[in-house]
C-alpha positions as CSV (number, residue, x, y, z in Angstrom):
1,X,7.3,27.5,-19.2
2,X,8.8,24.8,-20.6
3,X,10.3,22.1,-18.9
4,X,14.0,21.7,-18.8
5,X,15.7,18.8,-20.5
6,X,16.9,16.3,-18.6
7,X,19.3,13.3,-19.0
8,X,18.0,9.8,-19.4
9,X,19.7,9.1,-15.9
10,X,18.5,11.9,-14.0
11,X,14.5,11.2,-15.4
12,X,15.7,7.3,-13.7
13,X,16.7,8.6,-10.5
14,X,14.2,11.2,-10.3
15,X,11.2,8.3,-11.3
16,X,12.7,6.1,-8.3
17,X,12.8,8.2,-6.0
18,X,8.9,8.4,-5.8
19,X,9.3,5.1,-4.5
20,X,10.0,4.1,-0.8
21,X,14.1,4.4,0.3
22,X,13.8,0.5,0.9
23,X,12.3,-0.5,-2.5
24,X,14.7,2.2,-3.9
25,X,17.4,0.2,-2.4
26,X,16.0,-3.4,-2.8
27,X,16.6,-2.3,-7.0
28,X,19.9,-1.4,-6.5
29,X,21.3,-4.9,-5.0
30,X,18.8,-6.8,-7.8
31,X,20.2,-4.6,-10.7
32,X,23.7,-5.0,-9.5
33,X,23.5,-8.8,-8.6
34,X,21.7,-10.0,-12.1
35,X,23.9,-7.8,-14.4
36,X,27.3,-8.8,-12.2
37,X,25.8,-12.5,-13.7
38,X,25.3,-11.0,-17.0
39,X,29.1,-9.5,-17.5
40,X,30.7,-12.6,-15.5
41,X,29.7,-15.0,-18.6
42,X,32.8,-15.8,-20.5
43,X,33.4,-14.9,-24.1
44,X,31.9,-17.2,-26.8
45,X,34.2,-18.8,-28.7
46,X,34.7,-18.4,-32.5
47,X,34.7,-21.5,-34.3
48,X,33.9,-19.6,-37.7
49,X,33.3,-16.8,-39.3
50,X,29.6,-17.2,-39.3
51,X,29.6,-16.8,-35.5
52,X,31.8,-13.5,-35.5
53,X,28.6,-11.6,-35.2
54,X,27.2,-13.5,-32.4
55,X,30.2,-13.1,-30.7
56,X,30.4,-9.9,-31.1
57,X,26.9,-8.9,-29.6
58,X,27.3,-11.2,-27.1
59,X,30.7,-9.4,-26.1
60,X,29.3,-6.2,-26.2
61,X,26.4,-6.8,-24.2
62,X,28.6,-8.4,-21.5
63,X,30.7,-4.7,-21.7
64,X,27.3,-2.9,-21.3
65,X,25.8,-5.1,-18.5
66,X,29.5,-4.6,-16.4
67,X,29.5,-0.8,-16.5
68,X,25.6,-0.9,-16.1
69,X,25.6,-2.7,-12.8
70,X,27.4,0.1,-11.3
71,X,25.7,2.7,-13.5
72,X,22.1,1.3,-11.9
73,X,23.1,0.8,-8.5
74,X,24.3,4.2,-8.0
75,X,20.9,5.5,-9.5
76,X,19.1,3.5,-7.8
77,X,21.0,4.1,-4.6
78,X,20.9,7.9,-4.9
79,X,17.1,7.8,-5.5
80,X,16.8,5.9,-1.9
81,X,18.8,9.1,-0.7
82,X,16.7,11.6,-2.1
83,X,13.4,9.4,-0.7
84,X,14.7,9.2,2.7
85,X,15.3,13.0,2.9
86,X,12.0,13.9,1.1
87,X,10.4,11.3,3.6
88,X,11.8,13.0,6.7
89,X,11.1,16.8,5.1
90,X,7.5,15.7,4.9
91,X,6.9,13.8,8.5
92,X,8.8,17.2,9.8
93,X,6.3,19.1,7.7
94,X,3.2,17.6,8.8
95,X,4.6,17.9,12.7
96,X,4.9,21.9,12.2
97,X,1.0,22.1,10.8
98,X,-0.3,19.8,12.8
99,X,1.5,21.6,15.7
100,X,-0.2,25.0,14.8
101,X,-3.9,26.0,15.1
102,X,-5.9,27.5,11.6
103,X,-5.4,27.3,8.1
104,X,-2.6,30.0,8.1
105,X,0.1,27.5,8.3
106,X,-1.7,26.3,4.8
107,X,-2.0,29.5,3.2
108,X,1.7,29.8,4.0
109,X,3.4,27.2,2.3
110,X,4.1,26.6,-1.7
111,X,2.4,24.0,-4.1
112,X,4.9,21.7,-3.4
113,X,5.2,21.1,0.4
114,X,1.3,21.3,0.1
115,X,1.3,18.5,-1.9
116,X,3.5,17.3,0.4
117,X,1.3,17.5,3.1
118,X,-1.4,15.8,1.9
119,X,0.4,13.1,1.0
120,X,1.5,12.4,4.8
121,X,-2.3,13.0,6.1
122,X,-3.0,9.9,3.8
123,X,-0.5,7.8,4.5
124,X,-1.1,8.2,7.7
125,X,-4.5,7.5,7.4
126,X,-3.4,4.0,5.9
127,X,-3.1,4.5,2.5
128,X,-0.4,3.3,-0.1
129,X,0.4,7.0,-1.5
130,X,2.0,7.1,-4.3
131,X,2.8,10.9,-5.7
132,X,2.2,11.4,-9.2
133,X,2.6,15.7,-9.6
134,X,5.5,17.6,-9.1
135,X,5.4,19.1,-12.4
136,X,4.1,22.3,-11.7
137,X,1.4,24.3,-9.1
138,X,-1.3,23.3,-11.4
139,X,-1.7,19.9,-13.5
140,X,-3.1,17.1,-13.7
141,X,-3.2,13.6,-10.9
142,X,-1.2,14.8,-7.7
143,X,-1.8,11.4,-5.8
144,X,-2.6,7.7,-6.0
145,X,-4.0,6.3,-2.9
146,X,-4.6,1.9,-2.2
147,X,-6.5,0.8,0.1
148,X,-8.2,-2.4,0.2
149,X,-7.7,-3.3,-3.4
150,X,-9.4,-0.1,-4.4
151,X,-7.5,3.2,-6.0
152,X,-8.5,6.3,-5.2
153,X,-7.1,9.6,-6.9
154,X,-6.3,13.0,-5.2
155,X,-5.4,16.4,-6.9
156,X,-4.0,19.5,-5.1
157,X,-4.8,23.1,-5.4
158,X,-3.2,25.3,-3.7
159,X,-5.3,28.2,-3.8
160,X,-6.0,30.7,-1.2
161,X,-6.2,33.7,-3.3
162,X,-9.6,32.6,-5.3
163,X,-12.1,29.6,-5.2
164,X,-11.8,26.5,-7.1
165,X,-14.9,26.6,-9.5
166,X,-16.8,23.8,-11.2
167,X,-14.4,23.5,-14.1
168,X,-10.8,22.0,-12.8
169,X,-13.3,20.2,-10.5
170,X,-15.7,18.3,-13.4
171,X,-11.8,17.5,-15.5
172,X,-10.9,15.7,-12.5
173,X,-14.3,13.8,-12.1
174,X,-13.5,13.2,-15.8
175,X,-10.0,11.5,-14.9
176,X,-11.4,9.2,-11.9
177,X,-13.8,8.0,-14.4
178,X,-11.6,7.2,-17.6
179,X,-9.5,5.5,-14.7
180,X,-12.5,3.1,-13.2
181,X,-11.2,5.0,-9.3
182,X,-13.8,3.8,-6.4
183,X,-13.5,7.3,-5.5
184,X,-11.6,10.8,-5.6
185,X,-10.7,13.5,-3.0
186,X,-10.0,17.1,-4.4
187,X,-7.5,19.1,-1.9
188,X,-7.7,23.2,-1.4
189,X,-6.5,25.2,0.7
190,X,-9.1,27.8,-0.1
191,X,-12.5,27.1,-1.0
192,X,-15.3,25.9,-3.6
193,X,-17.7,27.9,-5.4
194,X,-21.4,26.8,-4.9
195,X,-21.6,25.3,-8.3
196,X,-18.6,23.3,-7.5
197,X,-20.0,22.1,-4.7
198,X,-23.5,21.3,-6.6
199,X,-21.3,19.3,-9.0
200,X,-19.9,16.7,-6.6
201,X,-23.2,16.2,-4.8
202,X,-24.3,12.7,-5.0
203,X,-21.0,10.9,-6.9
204,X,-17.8,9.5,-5.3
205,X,-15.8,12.4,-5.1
206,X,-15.4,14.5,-2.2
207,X,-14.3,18.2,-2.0
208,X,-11.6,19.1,1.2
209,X,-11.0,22.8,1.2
210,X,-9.0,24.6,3.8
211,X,-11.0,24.5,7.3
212,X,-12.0,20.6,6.4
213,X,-8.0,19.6,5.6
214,X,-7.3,21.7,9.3
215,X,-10.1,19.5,10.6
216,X,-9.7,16.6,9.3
217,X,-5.2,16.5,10.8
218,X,-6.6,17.8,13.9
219,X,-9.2,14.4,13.8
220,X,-6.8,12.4,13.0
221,X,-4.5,13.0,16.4
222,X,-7.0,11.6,18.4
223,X,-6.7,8.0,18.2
224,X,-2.8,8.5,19.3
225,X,-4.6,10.7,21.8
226,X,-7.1,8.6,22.9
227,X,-4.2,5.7,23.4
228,X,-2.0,7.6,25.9
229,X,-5.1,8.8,27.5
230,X,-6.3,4.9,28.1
231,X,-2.8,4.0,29.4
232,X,-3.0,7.2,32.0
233,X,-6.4,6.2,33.2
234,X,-5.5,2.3,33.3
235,X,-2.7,3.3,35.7
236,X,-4.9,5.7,37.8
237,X,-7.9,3.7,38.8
238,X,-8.7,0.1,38.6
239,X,-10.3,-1.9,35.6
240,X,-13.8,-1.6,35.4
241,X,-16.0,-4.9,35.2
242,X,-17.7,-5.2,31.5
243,X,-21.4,-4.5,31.3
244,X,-23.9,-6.7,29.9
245,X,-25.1,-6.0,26.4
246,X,-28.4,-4.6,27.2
247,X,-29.6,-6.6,23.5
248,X,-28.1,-9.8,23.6
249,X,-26.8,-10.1,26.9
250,X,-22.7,-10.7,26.1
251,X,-19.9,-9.7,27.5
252,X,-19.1,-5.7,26.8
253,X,-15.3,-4.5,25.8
254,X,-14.3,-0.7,25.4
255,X,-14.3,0.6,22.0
256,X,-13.7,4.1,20.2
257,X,-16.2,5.6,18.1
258,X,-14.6,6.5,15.1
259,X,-17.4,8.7,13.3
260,X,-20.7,10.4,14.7
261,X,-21.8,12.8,17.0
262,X,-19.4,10.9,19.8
263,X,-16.3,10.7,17.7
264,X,-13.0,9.8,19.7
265,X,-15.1,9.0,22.7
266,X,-14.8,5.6,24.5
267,X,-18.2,3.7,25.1
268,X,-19.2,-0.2,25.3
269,X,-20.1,-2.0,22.8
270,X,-21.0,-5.5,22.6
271,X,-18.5,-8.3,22.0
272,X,-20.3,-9.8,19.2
273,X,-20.4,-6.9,16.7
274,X,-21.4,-6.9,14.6
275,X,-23.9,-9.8,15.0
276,X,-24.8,-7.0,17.9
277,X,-24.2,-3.4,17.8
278,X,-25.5,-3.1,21.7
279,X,-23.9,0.4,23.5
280,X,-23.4,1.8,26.7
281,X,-21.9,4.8,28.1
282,X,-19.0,4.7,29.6
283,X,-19.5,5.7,33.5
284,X,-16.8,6.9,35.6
285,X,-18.7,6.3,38.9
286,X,-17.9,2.7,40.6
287,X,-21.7,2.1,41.3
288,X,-23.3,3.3,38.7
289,X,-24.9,0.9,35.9
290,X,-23.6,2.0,32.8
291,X,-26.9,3.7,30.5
292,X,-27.5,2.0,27.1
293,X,-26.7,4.8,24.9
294,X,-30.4,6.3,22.5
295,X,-28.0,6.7,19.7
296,X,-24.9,4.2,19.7
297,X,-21.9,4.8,17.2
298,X,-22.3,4.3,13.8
299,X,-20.7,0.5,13.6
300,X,-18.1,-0.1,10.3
301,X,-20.1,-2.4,8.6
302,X,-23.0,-1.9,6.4
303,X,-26.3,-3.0,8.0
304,X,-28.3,-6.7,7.2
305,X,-30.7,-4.3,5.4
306,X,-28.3,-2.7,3.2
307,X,-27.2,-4.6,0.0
308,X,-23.9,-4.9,-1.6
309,X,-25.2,-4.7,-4.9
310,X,-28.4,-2.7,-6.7
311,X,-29.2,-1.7,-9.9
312,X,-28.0,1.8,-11.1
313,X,-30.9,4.3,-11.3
314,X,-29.1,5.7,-14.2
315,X,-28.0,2.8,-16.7
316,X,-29.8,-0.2,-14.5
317,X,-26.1,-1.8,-14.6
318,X,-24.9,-3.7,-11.2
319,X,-23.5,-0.8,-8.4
320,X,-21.5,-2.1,-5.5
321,X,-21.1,-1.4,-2.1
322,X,-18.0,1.4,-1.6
323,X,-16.9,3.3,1.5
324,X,-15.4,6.4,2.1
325,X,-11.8,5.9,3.1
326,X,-10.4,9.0,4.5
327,X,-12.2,12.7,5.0
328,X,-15.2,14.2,6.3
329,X,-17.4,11.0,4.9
330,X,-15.1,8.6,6.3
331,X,-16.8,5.5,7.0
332,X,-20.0,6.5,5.3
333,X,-21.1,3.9,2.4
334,X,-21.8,4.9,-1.2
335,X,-23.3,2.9,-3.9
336,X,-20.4,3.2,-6.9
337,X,-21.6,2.1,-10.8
338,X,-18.9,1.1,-12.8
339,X,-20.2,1.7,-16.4
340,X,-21.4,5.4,-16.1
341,X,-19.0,6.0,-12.8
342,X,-21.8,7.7,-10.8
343,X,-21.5,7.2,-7.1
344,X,-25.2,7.2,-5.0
345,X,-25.8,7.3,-1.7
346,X,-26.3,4.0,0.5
347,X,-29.9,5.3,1.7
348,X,-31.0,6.2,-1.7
349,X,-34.2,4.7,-2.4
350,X,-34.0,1.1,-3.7
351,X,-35.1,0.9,-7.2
């Protein structure tokens, strides 16, 4: 179906409005406040008739920057509107699924407020999201996430009907490379066909389908969980003296483990990480010496022995130390080459 033709104004405000309300609004006082400066310059004079022209022009662009101050701010200003409400619709959105147990609330909604909700789990996640889609159920680069100086690229399918096979999956690996992305993360809210899932296996982009995206919102409540919880449990009992790091001896301070088999969990860990990555279990008896713990959270930074930079088994070119931002592999670190944008895992063998 084609797409319906649109005004030059309407293509401005609807481009804006993909920005933040504030920024929306920051360009409506600049736009106003530089061509206000622009149409408050008085009229050249004429001294001949060899400087009619100027004149002229000069005139004329004073005309067009006096009824294009008004003309911009009111684009400008409408977009911040229409970013506000989209803004609240999608916080609102993401309460309802996140309230709700299952994929059904997935399989429920349209393309859009999909979309939608993706967006929200990212930016939540800390990412600078900027949406890209809204052309259609189907097409092209949905999202742009930043992070660290590093752009990552997300596309939505919202599918519950079939699975997403290898094909709309290897275009989109095609798109992250042509684009130099440190890494990609393909959205469903069905699932992947095995050869889909072959595809992806070893290289920086990662595959969500419809039970990982529940997972992964349900994951992400615990932190704000985790908080209130501490707060409760501060208020109810006394503080309780910091172990000794059963490595180095320092003092111990509570800590969340973010990934691993103790996810969301509180344990101590050594003040010096990560000189130290010393842990203990967290006991709730008042006597009991805390036990070092036989396999302590995963700590969020790469190890002494693992590089930053190796050859690429494939073109021998320089890879770089990358790491999962968001998703079932967040926190895990991946070796990314830049010239034949394959992504390798951080224990692969060194060559």
């Amino acid at each position: 179906m084609a797409r319906k033709r649109t005004s030059p104004f309407e293509d401005l405000v609807e481009v804006a409005s993909k920005l933040p309300w504030w920024a929306c609004l920051s360009l409506a006082a600049v736009s106003f406040a530089v061509l206000h400066v622009v149409a408050s310059r008085p009229p050249m004079p004429v001294a001949g008739p060899e400087q009619i022209g100027e004149a002229a022009a000069r005139g004329l662009v004073a005309t067009m920057a006096m009824f294009g101050k008004y003309i911009l701010a009111f684009a400008f200003s409408l977009a911040a509107l229409i970013s506000a409400i989209n803004s609240l619709r999608q916080k609102k959105l993401y309460q309802r699924v996140e309230a709700r147990k299952g994929t059904q609330a997935l399989n429920e909604m349209g393309w859009e407020d999909f979309e939608r909700l993706v967006s929200e789990y990212y930016r939540r996640s800390g990412f600078q999201v900027a949406r890209e889609g809204g052309r259609g159920p189907d097409g092209g680069i949905d999202l742009t996430l930043r992070k660290d100086k590093e752009t990552y690229l997300v596309q939505c399918k919202q599918w519950k009907a079939y699975k997403v096979g290898v094909k709309p999956v290897r275009e989109f690996y095609g798109v992250m490379a042509s684009r130099g992305a440190a890494g990609g993360y393909f959205v469903t809210s069905g699932e992947y066909t095995e050869e889909a899932k072959g595809f992806v296996r070893g290289t920086n982009l990662e595959l969500v389908d419809g039970r990982k995206l529940r997972e992964m919102i349900d994951a992400a409540r615990t932190p704000s969980l985790s908080v209130e919880r501490r707060k409760e449990v501060a208020v109810a009992r006394p503080a309780t003296p910091s172990p000794a790091c059963p490595k180095c001896g320092a003092e111990m301070a509570r800590r969340i483990a973010r990934r691993g088999a103790q996810t969301g969990r509180e344990f101590w860990g050594c003040s010096r990480f990560p000189k130290c990555n010393g842990a203990r279990q967290i006991e709730d008896q008042g006597e009991k010496e805390p036990a070092p713990l036989s396999d302590p959270p995963t700590p969020d930074a790469p190890t002494q022995s693992m590089p930053t930079t190796k050859p690429c088994p494939r073109c021998n070119e320089e890879m770089r130390l990358r790491q999962f931002q968001s998703g079932s592999r967040s926190g895990q670190y991946f070796y990314g080459c830049t010239t034949c944008k394959k992504g390798w895992p951080a224990d692969h063998h060194s060559s």
